[in-house]
Backbone as JSON, one array per atom type, in Angstrom:
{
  "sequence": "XXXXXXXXXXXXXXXXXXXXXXXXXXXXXXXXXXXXXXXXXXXXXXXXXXXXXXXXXXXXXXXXXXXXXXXXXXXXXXXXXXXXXXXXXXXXXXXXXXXXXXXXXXXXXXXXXXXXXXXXXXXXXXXXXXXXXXXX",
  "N": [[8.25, 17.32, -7.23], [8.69, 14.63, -7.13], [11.54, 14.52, -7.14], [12.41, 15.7, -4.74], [11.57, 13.69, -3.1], [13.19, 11.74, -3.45], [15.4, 12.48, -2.75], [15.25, 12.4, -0.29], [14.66, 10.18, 0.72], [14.58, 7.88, 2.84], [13.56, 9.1, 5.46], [11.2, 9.85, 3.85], [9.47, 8.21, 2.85], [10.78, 5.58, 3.03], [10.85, 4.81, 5.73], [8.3, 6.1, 6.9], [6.75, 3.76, 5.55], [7.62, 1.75, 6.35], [6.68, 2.12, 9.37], [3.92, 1.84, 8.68], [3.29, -0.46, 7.85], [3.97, -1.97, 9.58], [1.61, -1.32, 11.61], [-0.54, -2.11, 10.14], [-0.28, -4.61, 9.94], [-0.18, -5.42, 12.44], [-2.79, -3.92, 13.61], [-4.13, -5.75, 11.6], [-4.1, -8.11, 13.46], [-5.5, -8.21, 15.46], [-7.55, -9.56, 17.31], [-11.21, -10.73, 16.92], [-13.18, -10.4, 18.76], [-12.44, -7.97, 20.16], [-11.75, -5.72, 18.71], [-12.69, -2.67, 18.66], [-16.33, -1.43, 17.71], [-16.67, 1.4, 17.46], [-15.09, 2.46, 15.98], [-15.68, 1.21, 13.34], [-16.76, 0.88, 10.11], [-17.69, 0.23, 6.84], [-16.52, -2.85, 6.06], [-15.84, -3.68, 3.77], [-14.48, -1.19, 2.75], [-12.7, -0.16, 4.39], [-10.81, -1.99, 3.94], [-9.94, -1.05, 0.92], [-9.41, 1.51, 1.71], [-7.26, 1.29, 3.6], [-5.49, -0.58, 1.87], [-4.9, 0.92, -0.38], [-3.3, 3.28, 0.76], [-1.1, 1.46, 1.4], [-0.55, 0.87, -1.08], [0.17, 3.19, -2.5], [2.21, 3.77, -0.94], [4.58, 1.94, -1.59], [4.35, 2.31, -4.17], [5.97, 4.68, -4.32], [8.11, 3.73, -2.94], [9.23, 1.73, -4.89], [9.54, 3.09, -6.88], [11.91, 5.32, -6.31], [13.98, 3.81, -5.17], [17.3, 2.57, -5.56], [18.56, -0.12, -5.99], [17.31, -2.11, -7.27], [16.96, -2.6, -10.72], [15.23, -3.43, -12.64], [12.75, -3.45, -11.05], [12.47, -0.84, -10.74], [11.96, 0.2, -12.95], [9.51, -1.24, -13.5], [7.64, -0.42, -11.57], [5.3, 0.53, -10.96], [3.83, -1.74, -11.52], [5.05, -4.06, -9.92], [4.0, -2.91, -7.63], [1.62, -3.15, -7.12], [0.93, -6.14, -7.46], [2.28, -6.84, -5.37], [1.38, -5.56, -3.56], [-0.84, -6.61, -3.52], [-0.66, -9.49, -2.88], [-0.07, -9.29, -0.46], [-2.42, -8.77, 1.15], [-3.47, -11.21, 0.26], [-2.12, -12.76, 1.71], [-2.68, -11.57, 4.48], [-5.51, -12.19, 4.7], [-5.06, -15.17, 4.7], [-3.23, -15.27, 6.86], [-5.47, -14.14, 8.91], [-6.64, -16.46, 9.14], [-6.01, -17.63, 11.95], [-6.28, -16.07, 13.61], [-8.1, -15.0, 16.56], [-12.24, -15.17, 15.93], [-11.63, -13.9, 13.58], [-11.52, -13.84, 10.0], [-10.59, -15.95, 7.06], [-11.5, -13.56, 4.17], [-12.39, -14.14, 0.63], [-13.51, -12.31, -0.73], [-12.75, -9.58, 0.87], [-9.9, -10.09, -0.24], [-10.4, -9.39, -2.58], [-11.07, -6.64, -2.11], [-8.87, -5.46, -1.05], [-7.3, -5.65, -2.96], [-8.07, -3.77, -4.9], [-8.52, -1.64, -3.74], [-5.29, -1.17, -3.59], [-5.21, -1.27, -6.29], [-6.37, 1.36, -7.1], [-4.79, 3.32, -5.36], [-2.44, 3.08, -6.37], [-2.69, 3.64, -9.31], [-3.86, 6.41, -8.83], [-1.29, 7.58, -7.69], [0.38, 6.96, -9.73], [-0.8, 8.49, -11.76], [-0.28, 11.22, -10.79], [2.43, 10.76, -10.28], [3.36, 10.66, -13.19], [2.1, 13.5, -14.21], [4.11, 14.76, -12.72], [6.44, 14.41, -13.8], [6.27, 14.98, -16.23], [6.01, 18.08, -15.96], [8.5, 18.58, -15.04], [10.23, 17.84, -17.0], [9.35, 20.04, -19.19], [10.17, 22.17, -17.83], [13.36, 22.26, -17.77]],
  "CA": [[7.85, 16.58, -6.07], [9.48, 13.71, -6.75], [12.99, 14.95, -6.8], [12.18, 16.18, -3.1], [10.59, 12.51, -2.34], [14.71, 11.17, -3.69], [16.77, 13.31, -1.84], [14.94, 12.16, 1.55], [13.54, 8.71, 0.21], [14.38, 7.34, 3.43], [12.56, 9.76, 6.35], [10.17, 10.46, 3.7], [9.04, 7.45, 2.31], [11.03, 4.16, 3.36], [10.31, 5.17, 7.59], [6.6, 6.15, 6.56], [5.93, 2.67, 4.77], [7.71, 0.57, 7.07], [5.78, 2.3, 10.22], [2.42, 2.26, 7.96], [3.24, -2.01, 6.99], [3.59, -2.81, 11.12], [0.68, -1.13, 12.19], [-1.49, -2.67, 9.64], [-0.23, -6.15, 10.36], [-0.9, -4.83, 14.11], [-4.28, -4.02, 13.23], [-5.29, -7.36, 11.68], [-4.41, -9.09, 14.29], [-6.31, -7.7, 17.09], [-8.76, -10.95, 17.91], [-12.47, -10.31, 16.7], [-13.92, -9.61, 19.6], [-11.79, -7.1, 20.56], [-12.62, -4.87, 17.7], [-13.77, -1.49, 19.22], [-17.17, -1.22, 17.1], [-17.02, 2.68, 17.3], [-14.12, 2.7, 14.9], [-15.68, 0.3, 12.68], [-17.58, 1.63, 9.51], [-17.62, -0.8, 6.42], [-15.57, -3.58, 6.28], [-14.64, -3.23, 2.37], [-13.97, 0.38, 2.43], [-11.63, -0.4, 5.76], [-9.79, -3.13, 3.15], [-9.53, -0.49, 0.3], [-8.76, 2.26, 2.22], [-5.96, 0.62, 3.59], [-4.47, -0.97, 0.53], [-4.58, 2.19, -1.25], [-2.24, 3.63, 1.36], [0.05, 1.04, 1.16], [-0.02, 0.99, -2.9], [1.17, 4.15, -2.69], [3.85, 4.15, -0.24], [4.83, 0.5, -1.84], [4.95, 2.59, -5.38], [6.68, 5.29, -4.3], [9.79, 3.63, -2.48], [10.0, 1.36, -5.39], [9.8, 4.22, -7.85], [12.88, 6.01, -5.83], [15.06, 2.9, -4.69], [18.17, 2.57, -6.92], [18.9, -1.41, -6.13], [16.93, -3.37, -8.65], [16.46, -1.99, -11.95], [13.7, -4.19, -13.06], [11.6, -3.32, -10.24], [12.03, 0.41, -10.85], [11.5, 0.34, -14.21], [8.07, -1.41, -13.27], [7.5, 0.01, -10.21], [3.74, 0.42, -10.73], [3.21, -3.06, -11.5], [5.04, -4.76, -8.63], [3.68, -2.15, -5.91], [-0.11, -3.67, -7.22], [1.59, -7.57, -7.17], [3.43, -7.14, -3.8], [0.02, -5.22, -1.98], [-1.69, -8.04, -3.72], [0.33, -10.65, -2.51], [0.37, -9.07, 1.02], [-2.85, -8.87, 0.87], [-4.03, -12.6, 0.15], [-0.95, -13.43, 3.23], [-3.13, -11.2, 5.38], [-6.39, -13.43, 4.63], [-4.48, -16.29, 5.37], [-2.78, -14.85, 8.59], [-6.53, -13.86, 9.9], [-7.43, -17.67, 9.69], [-5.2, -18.35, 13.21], [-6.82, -15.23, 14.84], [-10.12, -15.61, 17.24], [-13.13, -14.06, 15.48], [-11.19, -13.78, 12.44], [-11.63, -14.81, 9.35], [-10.15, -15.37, 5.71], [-12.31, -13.7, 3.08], [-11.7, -13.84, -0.72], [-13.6, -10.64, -0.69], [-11.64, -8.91, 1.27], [-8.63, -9.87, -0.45], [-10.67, -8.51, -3.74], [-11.2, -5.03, -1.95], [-7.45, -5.1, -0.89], [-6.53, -5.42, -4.63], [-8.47, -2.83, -5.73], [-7.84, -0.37, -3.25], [-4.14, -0.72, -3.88], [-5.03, -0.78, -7.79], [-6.63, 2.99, -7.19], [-3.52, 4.18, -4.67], [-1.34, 2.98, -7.79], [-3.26, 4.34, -10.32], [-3.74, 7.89, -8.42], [0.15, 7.94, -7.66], [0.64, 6.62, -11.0], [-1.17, 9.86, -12.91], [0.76, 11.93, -9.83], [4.22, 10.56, -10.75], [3.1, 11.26, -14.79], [2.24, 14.77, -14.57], [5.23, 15.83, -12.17], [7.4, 14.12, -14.51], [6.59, 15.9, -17.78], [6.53, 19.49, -15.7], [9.81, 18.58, -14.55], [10.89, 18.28, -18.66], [9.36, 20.91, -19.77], [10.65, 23.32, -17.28], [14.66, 21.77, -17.85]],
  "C": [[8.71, 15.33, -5.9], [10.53, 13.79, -6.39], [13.33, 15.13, -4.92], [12.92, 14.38, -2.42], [12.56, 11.88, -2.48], [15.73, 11.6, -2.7], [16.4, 12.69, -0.23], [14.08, 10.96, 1.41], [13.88, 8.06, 1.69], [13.82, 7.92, 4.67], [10.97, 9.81, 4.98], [9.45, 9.21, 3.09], [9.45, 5.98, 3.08], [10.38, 4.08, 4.75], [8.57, 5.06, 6.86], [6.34, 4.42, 5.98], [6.19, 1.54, 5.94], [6.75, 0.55, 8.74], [4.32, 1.56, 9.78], [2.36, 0.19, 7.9], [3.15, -2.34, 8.95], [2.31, -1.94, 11.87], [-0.55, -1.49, 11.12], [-1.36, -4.2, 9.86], [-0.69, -6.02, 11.69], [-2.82, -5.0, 13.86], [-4.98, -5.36, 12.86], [-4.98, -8.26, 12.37], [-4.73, -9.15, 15.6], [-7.77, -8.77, 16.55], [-9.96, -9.84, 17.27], [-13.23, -9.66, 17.58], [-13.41, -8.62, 20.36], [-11.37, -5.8, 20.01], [-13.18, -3.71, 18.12], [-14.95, -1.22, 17.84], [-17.51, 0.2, 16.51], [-16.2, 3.08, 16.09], [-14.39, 1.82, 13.45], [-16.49, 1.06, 11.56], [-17.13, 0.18, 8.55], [-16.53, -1.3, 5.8], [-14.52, -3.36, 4.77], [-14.36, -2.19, 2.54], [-12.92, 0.28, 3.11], [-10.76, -0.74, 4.58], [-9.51, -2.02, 1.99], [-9.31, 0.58, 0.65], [-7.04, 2.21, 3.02], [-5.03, 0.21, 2.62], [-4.26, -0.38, 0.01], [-3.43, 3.38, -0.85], [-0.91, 2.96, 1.11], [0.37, 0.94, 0.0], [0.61, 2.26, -2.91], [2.2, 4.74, -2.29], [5.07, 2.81, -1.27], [5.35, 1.19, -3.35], [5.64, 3.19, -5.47], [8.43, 4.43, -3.89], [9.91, 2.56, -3.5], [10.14, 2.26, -6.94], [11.46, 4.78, -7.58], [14.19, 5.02, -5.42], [16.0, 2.85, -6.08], [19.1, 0.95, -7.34], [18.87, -2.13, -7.12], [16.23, -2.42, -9.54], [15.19, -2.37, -12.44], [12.72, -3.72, -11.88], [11.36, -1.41, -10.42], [11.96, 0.69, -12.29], [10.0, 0.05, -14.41], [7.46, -1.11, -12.36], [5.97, -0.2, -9.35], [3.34, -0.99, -10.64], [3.37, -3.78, -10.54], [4.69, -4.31, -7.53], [2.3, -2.84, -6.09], [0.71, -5.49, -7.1], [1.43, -7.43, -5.6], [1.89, -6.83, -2.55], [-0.93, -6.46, -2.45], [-1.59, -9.1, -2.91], [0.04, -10.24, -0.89], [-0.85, -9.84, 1.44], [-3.88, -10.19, 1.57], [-3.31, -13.42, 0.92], [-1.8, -12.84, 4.2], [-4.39, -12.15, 5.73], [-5.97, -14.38, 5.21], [-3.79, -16.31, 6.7], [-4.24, -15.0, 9.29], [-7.15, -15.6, 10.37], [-7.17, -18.07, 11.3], [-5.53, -17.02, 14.34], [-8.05, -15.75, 15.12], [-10.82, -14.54, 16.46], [-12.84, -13.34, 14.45], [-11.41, -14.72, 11.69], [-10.8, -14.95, 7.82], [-11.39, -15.22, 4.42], [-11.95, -13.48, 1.89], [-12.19, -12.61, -1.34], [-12.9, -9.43, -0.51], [-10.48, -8.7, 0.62], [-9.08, -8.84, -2.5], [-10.76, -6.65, -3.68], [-9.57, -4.79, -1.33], [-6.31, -4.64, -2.06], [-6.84, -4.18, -5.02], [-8.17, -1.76, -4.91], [-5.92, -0.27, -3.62], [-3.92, -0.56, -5.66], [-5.18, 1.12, -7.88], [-5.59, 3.88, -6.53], [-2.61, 4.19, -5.82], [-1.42, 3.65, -8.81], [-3.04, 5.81, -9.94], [-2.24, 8.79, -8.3], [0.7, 8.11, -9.01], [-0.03, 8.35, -12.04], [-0.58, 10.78, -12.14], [2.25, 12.26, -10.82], [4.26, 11.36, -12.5], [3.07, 12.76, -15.21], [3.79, 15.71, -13.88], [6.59, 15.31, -13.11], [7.69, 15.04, -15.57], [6.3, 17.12, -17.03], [7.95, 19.41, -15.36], [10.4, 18.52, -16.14], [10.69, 19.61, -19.45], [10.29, 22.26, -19.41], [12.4, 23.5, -17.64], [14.89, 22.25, -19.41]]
}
């Protein structure tokens, strides 16, 4: 799988993340009251459903990038940092929207959803690795 994900890391991964990163900044900054309610279900799940997407686009393209060594050597760790980090910038963005707000909740269900996208990718990446040795 991964091998695939390399050969086409940029339709298949870099495009996908960078679409996936401006329509979530999009998203939080549609004003409060402007919120269609029908699409709304609960607010943490929203925040870790989201972050768990971007942990795993965030782990993959720095799993596959061949720039900085240190970052793909840790790949997992700075894709949970960086959605962290986004994250606790998004909180702080929502303060300057209407009907927005910054919660430190939120930025706790942002962590953790991108801890479980990381994690899930993370036992992903693990098993297609060692079938890819054994088979070689």
């Amino acid at each position: 799988m991964l091998s695939i994900l390399e050969k086409r890391k940029i339709l298949l991964i870099y495009v996908p993340l960078a679409v996936y990163w401006v329509i979530l900044l999009f998203l939080t900054s549609i004003p409060g009251p402007d919120i269609p309610q029908s699409i709304s279900f609960n607010d943490k799940l929203e925040h870790i459903s989201a972050f768990c997407i971007l942990g795993v686009l965030l782990m993959l393209a720095l799993k596959v990038q061949n720039r900085f060594p240190a970052l793909k050597l840790h790949y997992w760790l700075f894709a949970l940092f960086i959605s962290s980090f986004y994250g606790a910038l998004d909180e702080v963005h929502q303060l300057f929207i209407v009907g927005r707000s910054c919660d430190f909740l939120d930025w706790i269900a942002d962590t953790g959803g991108a801890l479980v996208g990381v994690l899930c990718m993370g036992l992903l990446i693990y098993f297609d690795e060692r079938s890819e040795t054994r088979i070689v």
